[in-house]
C-alpha positions in Angstrom: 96.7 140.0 94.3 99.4 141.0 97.1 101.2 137.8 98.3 100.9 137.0 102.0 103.1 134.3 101.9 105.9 133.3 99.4 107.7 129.9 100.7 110.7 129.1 98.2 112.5 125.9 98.0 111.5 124.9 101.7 113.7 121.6 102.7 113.5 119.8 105.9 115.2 116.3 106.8 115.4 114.7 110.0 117.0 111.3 110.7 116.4 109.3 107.4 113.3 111.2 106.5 112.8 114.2 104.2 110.0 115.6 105.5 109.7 118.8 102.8 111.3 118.0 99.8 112.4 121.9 98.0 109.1 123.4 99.0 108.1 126.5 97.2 104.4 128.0 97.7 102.5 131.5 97.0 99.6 132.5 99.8 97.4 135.0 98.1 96.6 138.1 100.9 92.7 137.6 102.0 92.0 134.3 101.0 91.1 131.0 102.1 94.2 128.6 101.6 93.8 124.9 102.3 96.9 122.1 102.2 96.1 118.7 102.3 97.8 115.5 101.9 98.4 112.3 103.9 100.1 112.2 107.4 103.7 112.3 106.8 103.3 114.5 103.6 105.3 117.0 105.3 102.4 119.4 106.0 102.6 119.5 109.8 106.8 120.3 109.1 105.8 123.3 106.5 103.4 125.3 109.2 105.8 124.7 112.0 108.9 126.3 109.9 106.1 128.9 108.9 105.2 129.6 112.4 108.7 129.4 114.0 108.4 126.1 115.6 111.1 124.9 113.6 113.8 125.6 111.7 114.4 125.2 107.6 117.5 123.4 106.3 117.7 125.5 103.2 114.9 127.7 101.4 113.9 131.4 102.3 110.3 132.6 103.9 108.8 136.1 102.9 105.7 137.7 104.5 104.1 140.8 102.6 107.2 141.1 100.7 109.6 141.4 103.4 112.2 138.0 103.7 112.3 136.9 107.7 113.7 134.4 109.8 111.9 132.8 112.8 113.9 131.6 115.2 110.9 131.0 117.1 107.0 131.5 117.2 107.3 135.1 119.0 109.4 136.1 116.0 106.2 134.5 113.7 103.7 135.9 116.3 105.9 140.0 115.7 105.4 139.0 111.7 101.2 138.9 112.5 101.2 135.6 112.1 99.5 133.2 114.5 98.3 129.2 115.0 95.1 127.7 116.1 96.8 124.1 117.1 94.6 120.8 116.9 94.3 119.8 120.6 93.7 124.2 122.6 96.3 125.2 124.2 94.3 126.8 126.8 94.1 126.0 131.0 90.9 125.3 132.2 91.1 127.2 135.2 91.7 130.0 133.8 89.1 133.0 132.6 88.4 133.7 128.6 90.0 136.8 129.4 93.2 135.7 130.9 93.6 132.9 128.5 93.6 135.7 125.8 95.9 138.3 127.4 98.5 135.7 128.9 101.8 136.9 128.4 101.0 140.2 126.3 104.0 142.9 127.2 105.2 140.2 130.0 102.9 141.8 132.5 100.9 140.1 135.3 97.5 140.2 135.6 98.0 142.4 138.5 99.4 145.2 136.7 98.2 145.3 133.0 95.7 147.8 132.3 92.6 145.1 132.0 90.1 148.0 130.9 92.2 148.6 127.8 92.4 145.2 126.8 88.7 144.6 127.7 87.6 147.1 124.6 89.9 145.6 122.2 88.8 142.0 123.0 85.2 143.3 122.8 85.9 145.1 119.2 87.4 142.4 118.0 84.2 139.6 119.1 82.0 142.6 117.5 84.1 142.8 114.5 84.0 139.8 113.7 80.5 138.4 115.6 82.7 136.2 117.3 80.6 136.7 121.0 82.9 135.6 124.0 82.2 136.2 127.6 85.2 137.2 129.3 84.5 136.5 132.4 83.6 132.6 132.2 86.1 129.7 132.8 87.5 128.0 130.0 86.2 124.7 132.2 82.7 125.7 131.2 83.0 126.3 127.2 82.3 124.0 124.8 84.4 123.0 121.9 83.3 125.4 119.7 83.6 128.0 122.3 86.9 127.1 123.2 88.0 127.6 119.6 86.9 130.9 119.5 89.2 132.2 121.9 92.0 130.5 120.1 91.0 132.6 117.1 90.4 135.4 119.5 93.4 135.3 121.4 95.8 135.3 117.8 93.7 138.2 116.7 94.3 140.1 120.1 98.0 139.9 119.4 97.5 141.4 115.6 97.5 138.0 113.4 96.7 139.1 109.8 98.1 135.5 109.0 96.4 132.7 110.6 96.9 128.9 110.6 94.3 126.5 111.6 95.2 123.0 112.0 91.9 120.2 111.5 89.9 123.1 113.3 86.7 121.3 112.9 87.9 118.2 114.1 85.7 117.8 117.2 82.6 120.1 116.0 79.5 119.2 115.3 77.9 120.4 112.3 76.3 123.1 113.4 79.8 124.6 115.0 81.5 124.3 111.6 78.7 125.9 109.8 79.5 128.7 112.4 82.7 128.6 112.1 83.0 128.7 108.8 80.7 131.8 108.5 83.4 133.2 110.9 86.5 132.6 108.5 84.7 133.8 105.6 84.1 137.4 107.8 87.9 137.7 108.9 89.0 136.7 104.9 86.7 139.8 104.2 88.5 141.9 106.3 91.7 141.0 105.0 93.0 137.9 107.2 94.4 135.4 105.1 93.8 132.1 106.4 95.9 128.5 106.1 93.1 125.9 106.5 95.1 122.6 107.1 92.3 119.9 106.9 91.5 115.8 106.2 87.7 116.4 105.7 88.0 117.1 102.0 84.2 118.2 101.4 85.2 121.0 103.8 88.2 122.1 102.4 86.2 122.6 98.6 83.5 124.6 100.6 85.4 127.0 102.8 89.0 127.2 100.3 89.1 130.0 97.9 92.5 127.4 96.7 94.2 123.9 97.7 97.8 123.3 97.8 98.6 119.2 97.5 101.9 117.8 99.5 102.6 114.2 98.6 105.8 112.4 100.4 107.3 115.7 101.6 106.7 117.1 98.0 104.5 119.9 96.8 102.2 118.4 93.6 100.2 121.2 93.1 97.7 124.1 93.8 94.3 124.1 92.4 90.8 126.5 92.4 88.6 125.1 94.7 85.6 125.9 92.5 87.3 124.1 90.0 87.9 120.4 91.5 85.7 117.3 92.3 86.8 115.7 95.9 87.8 112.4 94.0 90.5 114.5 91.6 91.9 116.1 95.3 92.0 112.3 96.6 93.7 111.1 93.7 96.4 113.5 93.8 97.3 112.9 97.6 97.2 109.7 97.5 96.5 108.1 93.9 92.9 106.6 94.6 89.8 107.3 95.6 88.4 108.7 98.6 87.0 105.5 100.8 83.7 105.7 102.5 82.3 103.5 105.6 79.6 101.5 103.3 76.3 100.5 105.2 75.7 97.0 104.9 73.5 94.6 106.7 75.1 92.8 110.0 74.1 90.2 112.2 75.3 90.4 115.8 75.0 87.4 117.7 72.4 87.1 120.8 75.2 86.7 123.6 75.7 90.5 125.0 80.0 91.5 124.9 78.8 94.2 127.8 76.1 95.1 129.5 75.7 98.8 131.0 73.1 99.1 133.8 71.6 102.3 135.5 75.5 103.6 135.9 76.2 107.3 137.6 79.2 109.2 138.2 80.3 112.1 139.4 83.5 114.5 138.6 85.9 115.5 141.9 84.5 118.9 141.9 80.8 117.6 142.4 79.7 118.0 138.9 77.6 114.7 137.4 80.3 113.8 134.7 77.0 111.3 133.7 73.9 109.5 135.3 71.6 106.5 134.6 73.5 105.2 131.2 71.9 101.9 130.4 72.6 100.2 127.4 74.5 97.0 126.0 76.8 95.8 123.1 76.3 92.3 121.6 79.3 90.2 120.4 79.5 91.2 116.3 78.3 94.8 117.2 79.4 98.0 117.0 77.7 100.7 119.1 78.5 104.3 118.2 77.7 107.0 121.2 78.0 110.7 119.3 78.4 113.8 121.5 80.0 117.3 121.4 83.0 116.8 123.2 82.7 117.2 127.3 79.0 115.8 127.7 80.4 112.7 129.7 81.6 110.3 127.0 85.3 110.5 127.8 84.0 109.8 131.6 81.7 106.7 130.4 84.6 104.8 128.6 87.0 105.5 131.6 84.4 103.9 133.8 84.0 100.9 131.7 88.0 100.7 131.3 87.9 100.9 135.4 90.1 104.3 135.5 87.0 106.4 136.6 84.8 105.6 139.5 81.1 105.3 139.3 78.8 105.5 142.4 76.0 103.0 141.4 75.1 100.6 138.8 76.6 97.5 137.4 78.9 96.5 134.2 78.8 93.2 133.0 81.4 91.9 130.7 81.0 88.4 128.9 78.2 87.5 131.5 80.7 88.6 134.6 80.5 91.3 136.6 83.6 93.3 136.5 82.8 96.1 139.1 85.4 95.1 141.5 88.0 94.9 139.1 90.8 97.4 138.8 91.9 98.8 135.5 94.6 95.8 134.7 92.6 93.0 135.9 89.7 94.3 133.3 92.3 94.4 130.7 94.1 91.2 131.2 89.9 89.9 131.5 89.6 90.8 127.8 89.2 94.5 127.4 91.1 96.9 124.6 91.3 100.2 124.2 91.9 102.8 121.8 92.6 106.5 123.5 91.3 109.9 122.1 94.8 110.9 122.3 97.5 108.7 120.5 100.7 110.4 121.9 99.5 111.4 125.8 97.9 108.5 126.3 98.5 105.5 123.8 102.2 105.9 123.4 105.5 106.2 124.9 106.8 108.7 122.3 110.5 108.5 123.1 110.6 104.8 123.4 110.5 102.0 120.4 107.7 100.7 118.8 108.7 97.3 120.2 108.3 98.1 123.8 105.6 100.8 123.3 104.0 97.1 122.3 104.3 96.2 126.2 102.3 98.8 127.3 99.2 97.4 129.1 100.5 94.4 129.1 103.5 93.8 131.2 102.0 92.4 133.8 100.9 89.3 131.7 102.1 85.8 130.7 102.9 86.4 127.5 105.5 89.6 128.6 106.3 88.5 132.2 108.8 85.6 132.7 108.9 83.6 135.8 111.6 85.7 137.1 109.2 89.1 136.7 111.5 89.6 133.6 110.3 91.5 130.3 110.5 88.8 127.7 111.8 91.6 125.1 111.7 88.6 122.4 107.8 88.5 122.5 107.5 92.0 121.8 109.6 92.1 118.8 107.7 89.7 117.4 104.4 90.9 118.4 105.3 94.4 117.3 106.9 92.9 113.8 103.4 91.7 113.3 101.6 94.6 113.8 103.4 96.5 111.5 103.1 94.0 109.0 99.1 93.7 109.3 98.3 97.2 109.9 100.8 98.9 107.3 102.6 100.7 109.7 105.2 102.6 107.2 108.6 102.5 109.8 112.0 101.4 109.3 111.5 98.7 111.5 109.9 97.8 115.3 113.4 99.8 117.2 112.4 102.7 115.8 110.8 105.6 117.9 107.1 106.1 118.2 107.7 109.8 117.7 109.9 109.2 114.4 106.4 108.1 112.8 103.5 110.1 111.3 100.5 110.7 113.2 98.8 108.3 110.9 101.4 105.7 111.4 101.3 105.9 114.8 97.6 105.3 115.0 97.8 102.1 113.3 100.1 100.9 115.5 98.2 101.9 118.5 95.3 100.0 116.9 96.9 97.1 115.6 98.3 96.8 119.2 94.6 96.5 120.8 93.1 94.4 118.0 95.7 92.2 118.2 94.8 91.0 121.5 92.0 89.4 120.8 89.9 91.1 123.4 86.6 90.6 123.8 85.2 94.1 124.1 87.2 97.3 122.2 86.1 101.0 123.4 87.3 102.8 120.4 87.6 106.4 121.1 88.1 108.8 118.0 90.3 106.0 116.3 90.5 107.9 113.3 90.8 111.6 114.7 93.7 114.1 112.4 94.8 111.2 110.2 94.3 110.7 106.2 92.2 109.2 104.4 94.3 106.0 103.1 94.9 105.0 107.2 91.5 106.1 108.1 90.2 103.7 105.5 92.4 100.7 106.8 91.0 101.3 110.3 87.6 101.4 109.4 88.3 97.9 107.0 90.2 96.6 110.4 86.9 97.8 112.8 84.7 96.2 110.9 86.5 92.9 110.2 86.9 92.9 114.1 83.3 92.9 114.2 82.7 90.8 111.9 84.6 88.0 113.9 82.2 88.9 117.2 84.2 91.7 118.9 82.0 93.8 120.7 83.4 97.6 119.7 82.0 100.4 121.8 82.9 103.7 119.2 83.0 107.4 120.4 83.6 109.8 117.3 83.4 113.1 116.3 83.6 112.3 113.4 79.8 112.1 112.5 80.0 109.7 109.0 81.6 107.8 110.7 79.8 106.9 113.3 76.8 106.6 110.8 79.2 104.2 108.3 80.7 101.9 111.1 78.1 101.6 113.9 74.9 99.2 114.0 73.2 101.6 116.4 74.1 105.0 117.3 73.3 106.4 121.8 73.7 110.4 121.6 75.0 111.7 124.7 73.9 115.0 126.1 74.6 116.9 129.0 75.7 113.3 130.8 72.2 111.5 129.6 71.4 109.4 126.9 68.9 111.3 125.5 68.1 109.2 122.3 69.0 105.6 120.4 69.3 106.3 116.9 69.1 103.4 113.7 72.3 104.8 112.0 70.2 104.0 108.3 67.9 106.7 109.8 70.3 109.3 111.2 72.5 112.1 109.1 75.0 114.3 110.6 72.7 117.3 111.2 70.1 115.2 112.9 72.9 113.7 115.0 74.0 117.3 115.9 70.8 118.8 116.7 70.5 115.9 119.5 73.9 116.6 120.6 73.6 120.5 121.2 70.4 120.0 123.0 68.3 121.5 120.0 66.2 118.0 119.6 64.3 116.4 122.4 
């Protein structure tokens, strides 16, 4: 078969880490290639020097024969490759169709011939019965929607490469079946596709082959058809693939929060959710599963105190905290894990030992008598966290962006934990990061737990939601719409609640 990509001896260091280690890889034209490995295996570095991001020390790129070098990702983007990223790049208030055509032939909206670009988007959603409405606000798609114009928009600008980074990430089952049916059309047609991935089952049923990167190295490539999931976990990381077990738990009768009949509603009018009611016990964990944008993201910053609510009451340890601002209910005993590690968890430029301050400056044990930062404290603090949590860094001076997505999620949890807080909203705490730190999380979540934390868990991430939590609230359209005994629920059950299919 023609090659669509030949990558030979790819290196990339950065201060005191090799992140690809003499790289050299064959992409077969019109096939489905996944990579996989641990955060920090290098595979983030690869597709960026792929897709012009960055820049290779040594080693040469070739696509469809021809040696290039991208000097930047509208050199990659001229090559017909393009990148579906993790978190969209895409503005909500913008239209389908402008997200698609910004910045084709650097002409404004105002001047470029919108009929002509119409009919290709629309032979390209036909092509490939990827339906989009042009004319709808990005604001208004779901996730899966969203995603399609990703895919859309790299196709408009003549991809015949295309890299997709943990694109089912936030989907619900039903979305990735869709998705996948999708990818399997455009590999027919000749797109060869670079399906970067954690979710292993996924990557055996949608690969046509998988290329292993272990420590910045490449180990291997393999036919998917010819691997069990175990054999792929034991080549990334040298054991087997963990799994959230079930196992009886007794939560004790005092509740860690109590939700009741709370409504809110978003700054352009819309109801961002109405009438939750519900409550955690101390030793519980209660899971709330919901396609991204359905109010969850909205419920947790209302329990945090960063998002107003109109009525209703939440009761924390017995006390109402209504009147409290967002610090006060954190220094009262509440921790929190963000959807986002690096926007909204982290200070990436600073070191892990002040990034251990954050959230915390204004108490006792940060805040001298003289409103000083007691810099000591956090070294040690941060030390410790490290230690506990495996966080693989030089040391606690060393940036938050100098670590692996992975690493800096265990930090970011090990921070929270660490608090002793008496209720933890966990949101996506194990979202784009590998198997062997997902598996320390869960063990940390559930040891939590197990010592009377109350954890309130949003995921995507259906197992494990079903693995961690002792019941399971879907959220839909702002509404609770059913409780759910996680020994009952699988994740296609879970998703037909979620896309309004189940009533």
């Amino acid at each position: 078969m023609t090659l669509a990509i030949k990558l030979s001896n790819i290196s990339k260091s950065f201060p005191g880490v090799k992140a690809n280690d003499d790289i050299s890889l064959n992409i077969k034209q019109g096939t489905i290639h996944a990579i996989v490995g641990e955060n920090g295996a290098g595979k983030s570095t690869l597709m960026k020097i792929l897709y012009g991001m960055q820049k290779q020390d040594s080693g040469s790129i070739n696509i469809f024969s021809e040696q290039v070098k991208f000097l930047s990702p509208k050199d990659a983007i001229s090559k017909g490759i393009g990148m579906v990223h993790q978190h969209f790049m895409l503005a909500d208030n913008l239209s389908v169709f402008e997200s698609i055509v910004l910045g084709i032939d650097k002409a404004s909206l105002k001047k470029m011939n919108k009929s002509k670009y119409r009919k290709e988007i629309d032979a390209i959603t036909d092509k490939y019965s990827m339906p989009l409405e042009t004319a709808s606000m990005i604001d208004e798609l779901g996730v899966g929607e969203k995603q399609r114009v990703e895919i859309i928009k790299v196709l408009f600008r003549g991809a015949k490469i295309l890299i997709l980074d943990e694109p089912t990430a936030v989907l619900v089952p039903q979305e990735v079946k869709e998705l996948f049916s999708n990818l399997k059309q455009l590999k027919d047609s000749g797109v060869t596709i670079l399906f970067i991935s954690h979710k292993l089952d996924e990557v055996l049923e949608i690969a046509d082959e998988i290329s292993v990167m272990r420590a910045g190295k490449y180990i291997d490539t393999v036919q998917a058809n010819n691997v069990s999931k175990i054999e792929l976990a034991e080549m990334m990381i040298g054991e087997n693939l963990p799994s959230p077990p079930k196992r009886e738990n007794k939560p004790r009768e005092e509740n860690a929060l109590s939700v009741e009949d709370i409504t809110s509603t978003t700054v352009d009018g819309k109801k961002a959710f109405k009438n939750i009611n519900f409550s955690i016990k101390q030793g519980e964990i209660v899971g709330i599963a919901g396609v991204e944008g359905n109010g969850q993201r909205e419920l947790a910053e209302s329990i945090l105190g960063v998002f107003p609510i109109e009525k209703g009451k939440i009761t924390l340890n017995n006390q109402e905290i209504n009147l409290l601002n967002t610090r006060e209910r954190r220094e009262f005993g509440i921790s929190f894990i963000p959807e986002d590690r690096q926007s909204q968890g982290l200070l990436m430029d600073v070191s892990l030992s002040e990034n251990m301050i954050l959230g915390r400056q204004s108490t006792s044990a940060y805040k001298s008598k003289y409103s000083n930062i007691i810099y000591s404290q956090a070294n040690q603090d941060s030390q410790l966290v490290i230690e506990n949590y495996d966080v693989r860094t030089p040391g606690n001076k060393t940036l938050a962006l100098a670590l692996s997505g992975g690493n800096q999620q265990k930090f970011v949890v090990g921070r929270e934990l660490e608090d002793n807080p008496k209720l933890l909203i966990a949101s996506q705490p194990t979202r784009g990061i590998d198997i062997g730190a997902q598996s320390l999380i869960w063990n940390k979540l559930r040891d939590a737990r197990d010592s009377g934390l109350g954890v309130l868990l949003i995921s995507a991430d259906l197992d494990e939601l079903i693995g961690l939590s002792d019941r399971i609230h879907v959220i839909y359209e702002g509404e609770f719409v059913k409780e759910i005994n996680p020994q009952d629920a699988t994740p296609e059950l879970l998703g037909g609640y979620m896309t309004g299919l189940k009533s």
